[in-house]
C-alpha positions, 0 to 999 in steps of 0.5 A: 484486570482482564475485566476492565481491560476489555471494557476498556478495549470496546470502548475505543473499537466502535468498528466490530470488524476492525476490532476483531482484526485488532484483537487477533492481532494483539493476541501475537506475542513478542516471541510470534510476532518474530516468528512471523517476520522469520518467515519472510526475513533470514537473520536479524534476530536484533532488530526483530526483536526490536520491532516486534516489543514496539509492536507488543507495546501498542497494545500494551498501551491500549489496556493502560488507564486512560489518564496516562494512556496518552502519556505513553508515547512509541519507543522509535527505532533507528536501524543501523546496518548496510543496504540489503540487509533487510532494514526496509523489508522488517519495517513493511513486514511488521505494518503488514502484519498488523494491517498498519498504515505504513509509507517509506520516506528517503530522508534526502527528499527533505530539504529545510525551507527555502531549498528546493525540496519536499515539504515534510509534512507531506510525510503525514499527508502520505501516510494518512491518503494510504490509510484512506484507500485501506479504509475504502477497500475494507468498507467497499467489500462490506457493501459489495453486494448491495453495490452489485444488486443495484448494477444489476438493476441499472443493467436491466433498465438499459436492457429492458427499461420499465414503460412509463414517465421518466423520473425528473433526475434534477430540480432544473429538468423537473422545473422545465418538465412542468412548463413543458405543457401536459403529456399525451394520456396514456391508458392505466390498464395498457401501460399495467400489461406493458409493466408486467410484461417488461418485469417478466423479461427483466427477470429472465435478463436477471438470470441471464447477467448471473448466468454470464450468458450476456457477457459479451453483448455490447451496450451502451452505459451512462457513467460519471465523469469524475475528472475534475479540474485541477488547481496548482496551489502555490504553498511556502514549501511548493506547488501542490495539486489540489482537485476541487469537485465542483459537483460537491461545491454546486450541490445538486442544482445541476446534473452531474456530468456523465459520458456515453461508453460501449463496453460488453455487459461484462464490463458494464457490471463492473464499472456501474458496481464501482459507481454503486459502491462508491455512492453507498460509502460514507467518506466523512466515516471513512476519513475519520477512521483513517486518521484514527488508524494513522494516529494509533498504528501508523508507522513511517520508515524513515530510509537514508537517515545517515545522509542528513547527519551532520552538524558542521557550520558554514553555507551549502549542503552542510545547512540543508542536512541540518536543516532536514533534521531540525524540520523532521524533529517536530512531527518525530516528537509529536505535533498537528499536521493538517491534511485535507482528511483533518488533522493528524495527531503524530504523537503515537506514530512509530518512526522507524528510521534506517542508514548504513552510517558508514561515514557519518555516525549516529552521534552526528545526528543533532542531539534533540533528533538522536533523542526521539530515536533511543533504541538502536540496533545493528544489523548485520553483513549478510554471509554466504550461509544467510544467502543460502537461506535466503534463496530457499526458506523464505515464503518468498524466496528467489528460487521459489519464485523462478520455479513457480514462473517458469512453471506458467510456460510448463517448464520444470526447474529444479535446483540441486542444493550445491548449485544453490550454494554456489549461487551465494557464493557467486553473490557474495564474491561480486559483492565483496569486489564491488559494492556491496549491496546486500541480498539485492545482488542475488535478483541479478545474479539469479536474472543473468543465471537464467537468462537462457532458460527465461527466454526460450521457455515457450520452446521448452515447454514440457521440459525439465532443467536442473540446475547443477554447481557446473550450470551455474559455473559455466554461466557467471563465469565471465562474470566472476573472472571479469572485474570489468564485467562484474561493475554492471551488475547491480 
């Protein structure tokens, strides 16, 4: 079994980089894989669970025989709980953690056809363009130094060009040479001396660029124009911008257009390294992998679901709730959505779908859409305890975060546990009295705590705070004894 599973893996991998990403990644159980999100995500143990057997499942369906393997379509989620309790962040973390394209929709962008709105499809387009730029950025580092070695080159010609003819750059700037009329003889052995000379100084150049001694000489480079003109293309669901190459189109009958730019040697190297990489990529090979990768790892998050459930008759906003849920239903279920990159197969893309449901409910989603969602997990109201957490055991956490910035301006900051406690109970009392928002209302409540300490760091520096439960009193005072005060903090 483990034989033909991994013959089977092989030949669905022809890229050995990806493949080995993939397959560290499919050695995470179920039980790493939430493990993993417990490092950035406190509580929630149902939904991570959830997410995580989708995930494990992926690979599942990669090792099943492939005549039911296109049979075996994602079990998509839809997560049930109010704002800030960590819906949106479990998603990103989990495309993270398997390098998976993965984009966030709000469903109100939606409307159905003939309302103003966004074209659901473009759900997909997004996707795929997002899976294009990691596909880039992945194949740009494998051909970085070759990209560099000929920048470097390109650098020495502008600094100590090789004697001799011009190479034409074009079929027209030969063309014209050639009635130009005959050159002025040159002599052989005079213009060999004047090449071996010119090389020997390239090379000094050379150690020089890789030395960084000529890095702030100024000099004047050549460098592509890459604006392009842009076509408003009107669509059934809107206006569209469509950028056409009218380099790709012309071929290479004509020069491409470039432009004069002073910079230092520096900089130069960057910009022609990126030019370089850019010529040595193959985007058809790049486009292809990213719709493979959208295909078989794409996830989409599909955020504020609750506010287009509804199945009331009549006119108005009633129609467009429906309307946005009958429009995501085809590419939910699985359909063709064609991008400028080629067609997308949405059958194996996990859908995530999210919404604090407090005044609609799931089961007023239309039947076909509750369908195309059948695990639903609740997530929990953040407690004070979970606030405390969330401030200290996160990789990310709040109070990391603060002390590492104010550390930069050589300030010290130090939080004692019971100032920290006090801190989620100030977030907690100004959630519980206005809206609650979740562990979002800890950002502001730590912004206005270290109002003071934040703008006066460059006179601190060398100092060290610490954070006491009075420190912490005494500046959310007004807040917390102010109904008033505690609405305008969001």
């Amino acid at each position: 079994m483990s034989g033909r599973r991994s013959e089977a893996m092989m030949a669905r991998e022809p890229d050995e980089g990806q493949e080995a990403r993939d397959l560290l990644a499919e050695q995470l159980t179920p039980a790493q894989i939430v493990a993993e999100l417990d490092k950035f995500i406190i509580g929630q143990e149902k939904a991570k669970r959830a997410v995580a057997i989708a995930l494990r499942n992926r690979y599942r369906r990669r090792a099943v025989p492939e005549e039911i393997r296109d049979e075996v379509i994602p079990k998509n989620i839809l997560m049930i709980g109010p704002t800030g309790v960590g819906k949106t962040e479990i998603a990103r973390r989990l495309a993270a953690l398997d390098r998976s394209p993965f984009i966030k929709v709000e469903a109100t962008k939606f409307t159905e056809v003939g309302y103003v709105g966004r074209d659901v499809d473009s759900i997909i387009r997004d996707l795929v363009a997002v899976a294009v730029q990691a596909v880039q950025a992945e194949k740009a580092e494998t051909v970085r130094e070759e990209a560099r070695r000929r920048a470097v080159e390109r650098m020495l010609d502008i600094l100590r060009p090789l004697p001799g003819e011009e190479e034409p750059r074009n079929p027209l700037q030969a063309l014209f040479r050639g009635m130009a009329g005959p050159t002025e003889p040159t002599d052989p052995a005079l213009l060999r001396r004047q090449r071996e000379e010119a090389l020997r100084q390239r090379e000094e150049l050379r150690a020089q660029i890789e030395r960084g001694e000529l890095d702030d000489i100024k000099v004047e480079i050549e460098v592509e124009d890459t604006r392009m003109p842009v076509v408003e293309v009107i669509s059934p669901a809107g206006p569209e911008e469509m950028g056409v190459n009218l380099q790709d189109l012309m071929g290479s009958i004509f020069p491409r257009r470039t432009k004069s730019k002073s910079v230092t040697v520096k900089q130069g190297l960057e910009i022609l390294t990126n030019e370089e990489t850019a010529r040595l990529l193959d985007m058809e090979e790049v486009a292809r992998e990213a719709v493979r990768r959208t295909e078989e790892r794409g996830i989409v998050f599909v955020d504020e679901l609750d506010k287009v459930a509804g199945r009331e008759g009549g006119a108005g906003p009633d129609v467009s709730r429906e309307g946005v849920q009958r429009d995501i239903l085809p590419i939910v279920e699985g359909s063709t959505v064609m991008t400028k990159y080629g067609p997308v197969r949405t059958h194996h893309i996990l859908f995530i779908a999210a919404g604090a449901f407090h005044v609609s409910q799931p089961s007023d989603l239309i039947p076909e859409l509750q369908g195309r969602f059948p695990l639903r997990v609740e997530l929990d109201p953040l407690t004070k305890e979970d606030f405390v957490r969330i401030l200290t055991e996160p990789q990310n956490a709040l109070v990391k975060q603060y002390t590492e910035l104010l550390r930069t301006e050589g300030v010290e900051l130090e939080f004692r546990p019971e100032a920290v406690e006090e801190i989620a109970e100030a977030a907690c009392r100004v959630n519980e009295s206005t809206e609650n928002i979740g562990a979002r209302r800890l950002h502001t409540v730590m912004e206005l705590l270290l109002e003071d300490i934040s703008f006066n760091a460059p006179e601190l520096r060398g100092k060290k705070k610490i954070i006491t439960r009075n420190y912490v009193r005494e500046r959310l005072r007004e807040v917390l004894e102010s109904d008033e005060l505690s609405r305008y903090i969001l």
